[in-house]
C-alpha positions, 0 to 999 in steps of 0.5 A: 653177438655179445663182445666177451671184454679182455683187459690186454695190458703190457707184460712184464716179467717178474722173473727177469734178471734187472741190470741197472747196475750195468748203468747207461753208457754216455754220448755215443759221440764222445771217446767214452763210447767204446769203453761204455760198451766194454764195460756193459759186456764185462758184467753181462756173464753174471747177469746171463748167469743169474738168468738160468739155463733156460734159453727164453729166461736168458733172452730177456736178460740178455735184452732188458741188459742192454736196454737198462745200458742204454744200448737198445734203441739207437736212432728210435725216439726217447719216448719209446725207449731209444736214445738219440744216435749222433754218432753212428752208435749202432754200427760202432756198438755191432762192431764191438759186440761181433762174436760176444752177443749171446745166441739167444739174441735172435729170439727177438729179430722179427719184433726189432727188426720188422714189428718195431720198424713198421709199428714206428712207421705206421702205428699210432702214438699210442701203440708205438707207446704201447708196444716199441720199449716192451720189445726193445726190453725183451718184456714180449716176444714177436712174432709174423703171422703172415703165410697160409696154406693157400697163399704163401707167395701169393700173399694177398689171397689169403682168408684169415678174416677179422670181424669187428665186435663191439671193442674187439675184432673176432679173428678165424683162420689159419696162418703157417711156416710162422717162425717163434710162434710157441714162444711168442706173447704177440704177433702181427697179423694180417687179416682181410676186415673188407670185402674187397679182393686181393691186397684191398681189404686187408688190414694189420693188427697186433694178435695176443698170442696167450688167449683161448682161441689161438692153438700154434702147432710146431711143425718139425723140420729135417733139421730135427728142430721144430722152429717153424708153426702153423697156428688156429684161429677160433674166435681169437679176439684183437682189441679194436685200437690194436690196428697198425695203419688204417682198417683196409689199408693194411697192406702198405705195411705189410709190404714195407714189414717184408722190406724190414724182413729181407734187409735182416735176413741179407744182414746176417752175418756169422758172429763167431760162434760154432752152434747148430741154429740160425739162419746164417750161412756158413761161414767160410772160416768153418769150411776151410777147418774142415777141408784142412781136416779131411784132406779136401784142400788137395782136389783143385775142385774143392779149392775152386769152390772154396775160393767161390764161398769167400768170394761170396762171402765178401760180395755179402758184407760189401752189400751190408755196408751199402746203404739204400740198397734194394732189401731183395737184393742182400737177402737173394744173395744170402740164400744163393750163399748159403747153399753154395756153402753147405753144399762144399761142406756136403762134398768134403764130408757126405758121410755126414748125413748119412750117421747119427749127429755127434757133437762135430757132425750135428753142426754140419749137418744141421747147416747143410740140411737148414739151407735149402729152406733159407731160399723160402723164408722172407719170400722165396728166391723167384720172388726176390728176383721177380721184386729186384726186376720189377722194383729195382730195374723197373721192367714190365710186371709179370705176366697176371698179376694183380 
């Protein structure tokens, strides 16, 4: 088979909004540190602005912002675009920033907060080069091509399979559930290049996503918004070099990215904004507007149930703030959160599903529909409990796995 050569080069784009005149702030260390930051949030709505109302144009701007500041990147090597991190810069800068990020932010959490961590741990000089200061620059958008319609938790069977070609692997198969995939420029992709069965034989790539062979399908949620795809594989091509770790080796990787992937997802918290999108459970401080609004706080039932949703809430920013704590763990108790929350919120107001969104109900209703899918994404919640008992308190493995 003769290779088809495709010159893969970094993507910038033109149209983003530049912000040097936003300026780096200074040492992370010094008294400067906060007033650096006030100042880079101070001139962000012009540059917001600027961007238009598209919400992907916005995203960039947003990122190549903080990135031209200096305040993208803590804790990641200068020469891939981070900056040094003396003095716990990149909690103080979360603290400052909570209700001020724009909600466009997350469009880049599977590229920072899994792509760029395990590219750092095993990808080569030359790919972290590559490809860790276009995501910290908001230049490519990321997303895990990692599910399929036959091995969703049980990952390792999966049948996505890439055959070298000259300077090109040749990738055929099929992935699902793959979150931001219609606006994504990469993804990262496990596909079986060996022979071997189950998690020998798999290996990690990087997938352009803008190329002939890649067709991503949304796949419309009861929500009524469509982020989750399924994606084609039809001769898709991956430049040989773009393997993340060794060829069959692969599935180290991927099981630290899902470690990345869960520490996120029971990371996230509310940032004060009232909208109907992402994945954070509701916050505590919406239920009791709407139990003071509805007259609920006069059943003793829904002001037990109140108590519980802040007790909870609270279990989740102390787990935050813990360090070394097993990925599972957070993520588990996110999603047992986020049920409970939306299922108060149902009891006080169940006319809510029943009628057509307005402005008010569209935001409730999408939280209370969103939950249940939140127990599924990173691995589902039998899975986390099956990681915490096996990894954490080291019992037996269950019974027939691999």
């Amino acid at each position: 088979m003769t290779s088809t050569a495709v010159t893969w080069s970094r993507r910038t784009d033109s149209s983003a909004v530049s912000a040097n005149s936003l300026g780096p702030v200074g040492d992370a260390g010094t008294d400067t540190f906060d007033e650096e930051v006030e100042r880079f949030f101070a001139a962000l709505p012009a540059v917001l602005d600027a961007a238009g109302p598209s919400g992907l144009a916005r995203a960039r701007a947003w990122r190549r912002a903080l990135f031209d500041a200096g305040l993208a990147g803590f804790g990641i090597p200068e020469e891939y675009g981070g900056r040094s991190d003396p003095a716990d810069g990149a909690r103080r800068l979360q603290r400052l920033a909570r209700g001020r990020v724009p909600a466009e932010e997350s469009t880049f959490g599977i590229g920072l907060n899994m792509a760029v961590p395990t590219m750092l741990q095993y990808g080569s000089a030359e790919l972290c080069r590559r490809f860790v200061p276009p995501a910290l620059r908001g230049d490519e958008v990321w997303c895990q091509l990692y599910s399929e319609p036959g091995a969703g938790s049980d990952l390792p069977s999966l049948t996505t399979r890439a055959v070298l070609d000259g300077d090109e692997w040749v990738v055929n198969g099929q992935k699902v559930w793959t979150s931001g995939a219609h606006h994504s420029d990469l993804g990262i992709l496990l596909a079986r290049t060996g022979d071997a069965p189950g998690k020998a034989g798999i290996s990690m790539m990087v997938m352009p996503m803008h190329q002939p062979g890649v067709d991503v399908r949304p796949l419309r949620q009861m929500t009524g918004h469509a982020e989750f795809n399924e994606v084609f594989f039809t001769d898709a091509r991956v430049p040989r070099d773009w393997v993340v770790g060794e060829v069959n080796d692969g599935w180290r990787a991927a099981t630290q990215l899902l470690a990345h992937e869960r520490s996120s997802l029971g990371a996230g918290s509310d940032d004060g904004e009232r909208k109907a999108a992402g994945s954070a459970a509701l916050p505590v401080h919406f239920l009791l507007s709407l139990a003071a609004r509805t007259g609920a706080t006069d059943d003793p039932h829904i002001r037990q149930e109140l108590a519980r949703a802040h007790t909870g809430e609270m279990i989740m920013t102390w787990l935050s703030k813990r360090r070394g704590i097993h990925p599972s763990i957070g993520k588990l108790w996110r999603t047992k959160q986020a049920r409970h929350a939306a299922s108060v919120a149902a009891a006080m107001h169940p006319a809510m599903i029943a009628f057509e969104a307005d402005d008010d109900t569209e935001f409730w209703q999408y939280h209370v529909l969103n939950a249940p899918r939140m127990s599924l994404g990173g691995g589902t919640d039998e899975i986390q409990k099956n990681t915490i008992g096996e990894r954490a308190l080291g019992l037996p493995r269950e019974p027939g796995q691999a």
